[in-house]
LUMLUM-46858 format. One record per residue (C-alpha): residue number from 1; x, y, z. Coordinates in Angstrom, 2 decimals. Layout:
BEGIN
+-----+---------+---------+---------+
| num |      c1 |      c2 |      c3 |
+-----+---------+---------+---------+
| NUM |       X |       Y |       Z |
...
+-----+---------+---------+---------+
***
This chain:
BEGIN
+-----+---------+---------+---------+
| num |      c1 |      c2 |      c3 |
+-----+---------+---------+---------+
|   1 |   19.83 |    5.85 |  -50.23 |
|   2 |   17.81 |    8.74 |  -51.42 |
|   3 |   20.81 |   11.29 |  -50.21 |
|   4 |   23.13 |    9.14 |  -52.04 |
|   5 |   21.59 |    9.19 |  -55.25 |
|   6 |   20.90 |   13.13 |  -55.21 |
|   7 |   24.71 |   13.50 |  -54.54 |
|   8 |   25.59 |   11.13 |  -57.36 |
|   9 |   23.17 |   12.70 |  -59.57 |
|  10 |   23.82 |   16.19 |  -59.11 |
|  11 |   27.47 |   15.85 |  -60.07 |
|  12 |   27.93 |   16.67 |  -63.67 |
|  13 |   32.12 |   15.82 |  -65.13 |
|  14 |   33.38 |   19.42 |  -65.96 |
|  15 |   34.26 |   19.56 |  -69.60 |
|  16 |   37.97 |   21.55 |  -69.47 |
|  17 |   40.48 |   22.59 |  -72.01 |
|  18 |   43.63 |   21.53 |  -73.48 |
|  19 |   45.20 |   24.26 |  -71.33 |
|  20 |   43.88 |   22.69 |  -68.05 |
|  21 |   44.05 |   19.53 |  -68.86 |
|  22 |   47.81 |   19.77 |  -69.78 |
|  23 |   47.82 |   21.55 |  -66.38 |
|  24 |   46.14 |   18.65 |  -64.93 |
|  25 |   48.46 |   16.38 |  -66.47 |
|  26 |   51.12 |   17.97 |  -64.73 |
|  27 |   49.23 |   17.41 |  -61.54 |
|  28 |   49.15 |   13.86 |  -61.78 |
|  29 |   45.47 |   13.15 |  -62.79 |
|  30 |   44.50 |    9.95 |  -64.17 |
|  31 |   44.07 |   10.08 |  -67.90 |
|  32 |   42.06 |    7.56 |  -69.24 |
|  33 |   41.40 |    7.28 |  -72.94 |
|  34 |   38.26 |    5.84 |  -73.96 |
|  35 |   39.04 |    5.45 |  -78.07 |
|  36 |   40.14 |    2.03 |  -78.90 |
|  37 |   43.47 |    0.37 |  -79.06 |
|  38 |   44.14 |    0.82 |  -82.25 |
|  39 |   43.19 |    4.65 |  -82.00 |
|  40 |   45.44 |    4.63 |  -78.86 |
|  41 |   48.55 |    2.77 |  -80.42 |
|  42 |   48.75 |    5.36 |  -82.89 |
|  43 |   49.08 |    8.68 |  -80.75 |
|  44 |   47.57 |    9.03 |  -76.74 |
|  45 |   48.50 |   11.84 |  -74.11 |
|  46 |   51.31 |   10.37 |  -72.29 |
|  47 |   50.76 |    8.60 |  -69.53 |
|  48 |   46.66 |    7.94 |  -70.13 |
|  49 |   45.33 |    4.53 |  -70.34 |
|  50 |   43.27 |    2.68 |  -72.88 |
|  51 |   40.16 |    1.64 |  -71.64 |
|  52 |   37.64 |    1.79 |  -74.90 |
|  53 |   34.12 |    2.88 |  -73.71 |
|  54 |   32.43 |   -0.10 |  -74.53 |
|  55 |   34.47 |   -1.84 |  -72.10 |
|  56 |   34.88 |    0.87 |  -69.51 |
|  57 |   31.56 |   -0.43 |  -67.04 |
|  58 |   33.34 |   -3.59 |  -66.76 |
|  59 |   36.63 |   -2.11 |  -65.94 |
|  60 |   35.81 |    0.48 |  -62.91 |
|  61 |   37.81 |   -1.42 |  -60.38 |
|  62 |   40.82 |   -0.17 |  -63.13 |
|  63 |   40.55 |    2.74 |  -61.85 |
|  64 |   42.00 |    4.64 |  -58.96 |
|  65 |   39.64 |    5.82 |  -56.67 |
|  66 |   41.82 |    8.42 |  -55.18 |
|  67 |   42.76 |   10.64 |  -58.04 |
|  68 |   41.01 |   12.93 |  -60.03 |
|  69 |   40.02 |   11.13 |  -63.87 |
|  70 |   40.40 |   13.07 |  -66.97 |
|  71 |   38.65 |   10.99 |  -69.88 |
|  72 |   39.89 |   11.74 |  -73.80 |
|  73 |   38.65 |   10.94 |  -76.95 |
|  74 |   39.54 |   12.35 |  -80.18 |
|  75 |   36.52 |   15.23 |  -80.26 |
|  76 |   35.19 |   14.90 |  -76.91 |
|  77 |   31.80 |   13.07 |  -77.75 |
|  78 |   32.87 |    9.61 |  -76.42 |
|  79 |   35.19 |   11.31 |  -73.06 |
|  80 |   31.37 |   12.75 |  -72.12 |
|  81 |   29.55 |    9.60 |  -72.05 |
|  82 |   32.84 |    7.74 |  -70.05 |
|  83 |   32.82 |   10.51 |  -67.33 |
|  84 |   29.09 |   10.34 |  -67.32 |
|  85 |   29.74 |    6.81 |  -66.87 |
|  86 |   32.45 |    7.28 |  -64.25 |
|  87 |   30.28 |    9.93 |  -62.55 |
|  88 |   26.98 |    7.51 |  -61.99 |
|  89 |   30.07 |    5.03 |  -60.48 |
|  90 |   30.66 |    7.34 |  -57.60 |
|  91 |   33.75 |    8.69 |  -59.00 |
|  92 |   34.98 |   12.34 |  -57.97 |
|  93 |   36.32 |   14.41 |  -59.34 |
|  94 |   36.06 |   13.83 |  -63.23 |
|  95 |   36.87 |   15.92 |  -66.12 |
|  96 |   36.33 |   15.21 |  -69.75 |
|  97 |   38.66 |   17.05 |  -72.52 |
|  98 |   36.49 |   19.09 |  -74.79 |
|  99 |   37.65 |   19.09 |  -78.01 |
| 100 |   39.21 |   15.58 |  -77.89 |
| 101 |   42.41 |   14.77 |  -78.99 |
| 102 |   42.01 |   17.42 |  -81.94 |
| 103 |   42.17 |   20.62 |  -79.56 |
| 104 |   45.37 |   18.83 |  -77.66 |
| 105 |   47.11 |   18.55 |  -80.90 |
| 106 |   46.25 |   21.71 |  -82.11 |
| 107 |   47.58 |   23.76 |  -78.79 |
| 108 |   50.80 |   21.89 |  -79.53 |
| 109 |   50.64 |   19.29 |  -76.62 |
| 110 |   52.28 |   15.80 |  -76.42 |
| 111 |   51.62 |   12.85 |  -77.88 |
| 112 |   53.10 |    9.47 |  -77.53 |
| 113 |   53.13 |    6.24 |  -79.73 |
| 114 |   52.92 |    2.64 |  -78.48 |
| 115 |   55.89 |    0.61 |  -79.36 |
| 116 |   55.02 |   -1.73 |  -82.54 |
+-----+---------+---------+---------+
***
């Protein structure tokens, strides 16, 4: 027990740019936004989910365990404390977009809107 919770502990999300995450996009990583629906509706990363952070503890068995989880916010605050989260779950590997949403907009990536 005491191994498992050094491993667990020790792991810290890596905070990446919009450069790698696009690059991780392109990988196939999980993408999971933690802003809330209406946040989401209006303009997400292709392909990410909505899960809003105050649900997200609830919601780990959403989540594939197999891939590697990029969390997204719009400035990277709340995508810190949902990979933290994610992190203390046993989940690995996990990445958190610094900059948010902002920085991915500003290097010119995607964005997509939910249908009305």
């Amino acid at each position: 027990l005491l191994l498992l919770w050094l491993r667990t502990t020790a792991r810290v999300a890596t905070e990446i740019t919009a450069s790698q995450a696009y690059e991780k996009l392109q990988a196939q990583a999980f993408f999971l936004d933690v802003r809330g629906e209406a946040d989401w509706n209006a303009g997400h990363i292709p392909g990410s989910v909505d899960i809003p952070l105050d649900e997200l503890a609830g919601r780990l068995g959403d989540l594939p365990a197999d891939r590697e989880i990029v969390v997204v916010c719009t400035i990277g605050k709340r995508s810190k404390d949902g990979a933290r989260i994610l992190v203390e779950a046993g989940f690995w590997p996990v990445a958190c977009l610094g900059g948010g949403l902002r920085e991915w907009v500003a290097a010119g990536y995607p964005l997509e809107t939910a249908a009305p």
